[in-house]
C-alpha positions, 0 to 999 in steps of 0.5 A: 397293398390296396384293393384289386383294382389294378395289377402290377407288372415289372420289366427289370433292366438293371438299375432301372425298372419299368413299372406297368400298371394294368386295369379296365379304368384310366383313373385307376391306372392314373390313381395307383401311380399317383400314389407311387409318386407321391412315395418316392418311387418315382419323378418321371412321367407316366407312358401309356401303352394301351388304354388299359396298361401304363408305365413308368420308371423307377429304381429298385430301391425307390420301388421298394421303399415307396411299397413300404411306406405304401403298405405303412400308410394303409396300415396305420389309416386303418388300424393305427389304435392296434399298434400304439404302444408296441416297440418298432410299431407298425413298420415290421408288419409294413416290411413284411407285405411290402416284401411279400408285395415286391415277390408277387410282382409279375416279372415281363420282357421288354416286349411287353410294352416299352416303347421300342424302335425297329432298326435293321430288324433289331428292336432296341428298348428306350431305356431312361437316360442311356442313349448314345447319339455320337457321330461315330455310334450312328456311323457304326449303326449305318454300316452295320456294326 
């Protein structure tokens, strides 16, 4: 995709996936995600966890649309001349490292970094957009079920 100056991690939860990016530089961190952003892969905001490593959440499918067009960008900024002219251009070639790209992602736990909360010796992962807060779930969670 681009130069190594940041890695790429990813936590899988289902229809959702946290993204970490990892490097010595803030600005890198704040540039590859910028970058994500702005491909569609997501609207959320970016969480830090360290000085060094940040997250944010996208889908799997948002994911590997924005890698592709990541991918696709570079391409065509570098050697646009070479695939002018050939049928499907440029796009076979960007599907392919992008495929490549989403295989070599480092898979990691939850612990890795999501933001978790300790309740009775349980941790329990903040996951976008799924919190019960209803009477009866903090009722069960008090007495233990």
């Amino acid at each position: 995709m681009e130069k190594k100056k940041t890695t790429l991690s990813i936590n899988i939860n289902g229809n959702h996936v946290a993204i970490f990016i990892e490097s010595p530089e803030k600005i890198d961190i704040e540039e590859r995600y910028y970058s994500f952003w702005n491909h569609g892969a997501t609207n959320g905001s970016l969480h830090w966890v360290y000085p060094y490593r940040a997250y944010f959440w996208s889908e799997p499918f948002l994911l590997k649309q924005a890698i592709i067009r990541i991918v696709l960008f570079q391409i065509l900024n570098k050697y646009n001349y070479k695939y002018k002219g050939r049928k499907y251009g440029v796009m076979p070639l960007a599907r392919k490292i992008a495929d490549r790209t989403m295989r070599n992602i480092k898979r990691v736990p939850a612990k890795y970094g999501i933001k978790t909360r300790k309740y009775n010796d349980i941790y329990y992962c903040h996951y976008l957009g799924e919190a019960d807060c209803t009477l009866e779930t903090i009722q069960r969670q008090e007495i233990g079920d």
